[in-house]
C-alpha positions, 0 to 999 in steps of 0.5 A: 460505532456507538451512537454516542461517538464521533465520527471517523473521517477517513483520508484514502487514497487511490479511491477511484477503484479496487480497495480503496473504493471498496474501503471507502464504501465500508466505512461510509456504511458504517456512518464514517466520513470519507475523504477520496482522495485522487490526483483525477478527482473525475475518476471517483464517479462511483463516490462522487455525491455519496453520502458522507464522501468528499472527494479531493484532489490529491496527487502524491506524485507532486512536489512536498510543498503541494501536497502540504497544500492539498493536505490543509485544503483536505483537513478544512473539510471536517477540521481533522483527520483520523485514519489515513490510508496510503493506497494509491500505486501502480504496477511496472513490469519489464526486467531491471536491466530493460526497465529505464532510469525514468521508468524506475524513478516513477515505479518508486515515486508512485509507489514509495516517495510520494505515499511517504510525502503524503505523511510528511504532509499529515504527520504534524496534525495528527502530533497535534492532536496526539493520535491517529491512525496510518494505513499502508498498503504493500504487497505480499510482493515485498516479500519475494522476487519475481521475473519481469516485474522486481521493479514493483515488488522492490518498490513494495519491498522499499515500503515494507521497510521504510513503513515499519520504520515510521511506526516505531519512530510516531508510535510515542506521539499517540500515532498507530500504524498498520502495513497492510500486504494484500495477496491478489485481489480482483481489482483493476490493478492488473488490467492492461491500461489500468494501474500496470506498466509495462517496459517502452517497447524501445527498450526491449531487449531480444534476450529476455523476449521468452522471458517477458513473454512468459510473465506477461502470459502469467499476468493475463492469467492472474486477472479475473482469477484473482482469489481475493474478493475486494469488498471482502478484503476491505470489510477486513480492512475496516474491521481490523483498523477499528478493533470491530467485527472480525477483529473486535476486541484485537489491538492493531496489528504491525502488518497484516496479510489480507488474503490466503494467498498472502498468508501463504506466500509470506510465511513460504518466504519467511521460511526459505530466509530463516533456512538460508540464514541457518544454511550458512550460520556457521560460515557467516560467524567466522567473520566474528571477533574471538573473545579477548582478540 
C-alpha cells in the first residue's frame, strides 16, 4: 500500500482461526484495519490487542435485524467499511437420509442463510458510498458430491450459486465480489470438536454404518495432511483482493481456487459435467419445438 492511501479496514468473519485468522494477520501486516469479527469474541484471543484489530461480536446465525445492529456497531469503529470477508462456517457429516430436518436447517444457516444476512446488513453502506468489496469463502466441495457429508458440500454448492448471483446484481453500484473455493487447508475446520458436525448417534441408521465408518476413517485421514498451507493461502488471498503481490496489476477474478487440490478437483468436475451434457446432447434436443411446428 503506498504511503499516501487510506487505509483498508477489512470486515472478517470466522477470525478466531484457520483462514480468517490467517488473513486478518495478512492484512494488519500490510498496515490494513481489521475488524474480527465472532459470534465468541473470547475466542479471537490470538488478535485480541493486535495492532490495527478490533475485534466485535457478530453472530450471523441471529435474526436480520441483530445483525443490521451489529453491523452499524461495527461500522462506528472506523466510519466504514472496505472489504467484507464471509468466512465463518461449519462442517456436517452423516448421510442426507440420517441427517435431521434441524441438522440440515443449522448446516445451511451456518453456512448460506446467515453469511447472505451479513450482506443484506452491509450492502446499504457500501451502495452508499458506492463501492466495495465482498469476499465469499466456498468450498471446492460445491463442486462434487461426496458420501456422508452432501449436507455441507451442498450448502457450499448453495453459495456458489446464490453468490454469483449477487455479484452481477451489486456489481453497477461499484461493489465487486470474489468466490473464493478453497481446496483443503491445514486449519481446524476438520478437528473433531472444531468446526465438524457429525449426525446425533440416535439417528444412525445400521445400513450406512460401513458407509459412515468409511468417511469418517477418510476425515482423520484428511486432518494434518491437508496440502493447503493456511498462511499461505491467506497471502493468496490478500494479494488477489488488492491486485497486489502475486496478483498485481490482475482484476478481481469471479471466483478463485485457493490450492492445487482445488484446481484439480474443479476442473476434474467441470469436465465430467461438459462430458455428460455432451453424452445425452442429441437425446436432450428431442424435447425441442421443430422449426415453424
Amino acid at each position: 500500500m503506498a504511503l499516501t492511501e487510506k487505509p483498508r479496514v477489512w470486515l472478517i468473519t470466522g477470525a478466531s482461526s484457520g483462514l480468517g485468522l490467517e488473513l486478518a494477520k495478512v492484512a494488519v501486516s500490510h498496515g490494513d484495519l481489521v475488524i474480527a469479527a465472532s459470534r465468541n469474541p473470547d475466542k479471537v484471543k490470538e488478535l485480541a490487542g493486535k495492532k490495527g484489530v478490533q475485534v466485535a461480536r457478530l453472530d450471523h446465525n441471529e435474526p436480520l435485524d441483530q445483525i443490521q445492529s451489529a453491523v452499524r456497531n461495527i461500522i462506528a469503529i472506523h466510519g466504514t467499511i472496505d472489504v467484507v470477508v464471509n468466512n465463518a462456517a461449519y462442517v456436517q457429516t452423516g448421510t442426507v437420509e440420517e441427517t435431521s430436518p434441524e441438522e440440515t436447517l443449522r448446516q445451511f444457516q451456518a453456512n448460506l442463510f446467515g453469511p447472505a444476512n451479513l450482506y443484506r446488513a452491509v450492502l446499504p453502506y457500501l451502495r452508499a458510498k458506492g463501492h466495495g468489496t465482498l469476499v465469499t469463502v466456498g468450498s471446492m466441495a460445491a463442486w462434487y458430491p461426496m458420501e456422508s457429508c452432501n449436507m455441507y458440500n451442498a450448502s457450499k454448492a448453495a453459495v456458489r450459486s446464490m453468490m454469483l448471483g449477487l455479484a452481477d446484481e451489486v456489481a453497477a453500484f461499484g461493489i465487486k465480489h470474489c468466490l473464493v473455493e478453497p481446496g483443503f487447508f491445514r486449519t481446524g475446520l476438520l478437528k473433531p470438536g472444531g468446526n465438524f458436525a457429525g449426525t446425533a448417534p440416535a439417528h444412525r441408521l445400521d445400513e450406512y454404518a460401513e458407509l459412515n465408518a468409511s468417511a469418517e476413517k477418510a476425515f482423520e485421514g484428511f486432518h494434518g495432511n491437508q496440502l493447503g498451507n493456511p498462511i499461505k493461502g491467506a497471502e493468496v488471498i490478500y494479494d488477489v483482493v488488492t491486485s497486489s503481490g502475486c496478483a498485481a496489476g490482475r482484476s478481481l477474478p469471479t471466483f478463485l481456487p485457493v490450492g492445487s487440490d482445488a484446481s484439480t478437483e474443479i476442473i476434474k468436475a467441470a469436465y465430467e459435467l461438459i462430458n455428460g451434457v455432451e453424452e445425452w446432447r442429441s437425446i436432450s434436443v428431442l424435447s425441442d419445438f421443430v422449426k415453424n411446428e
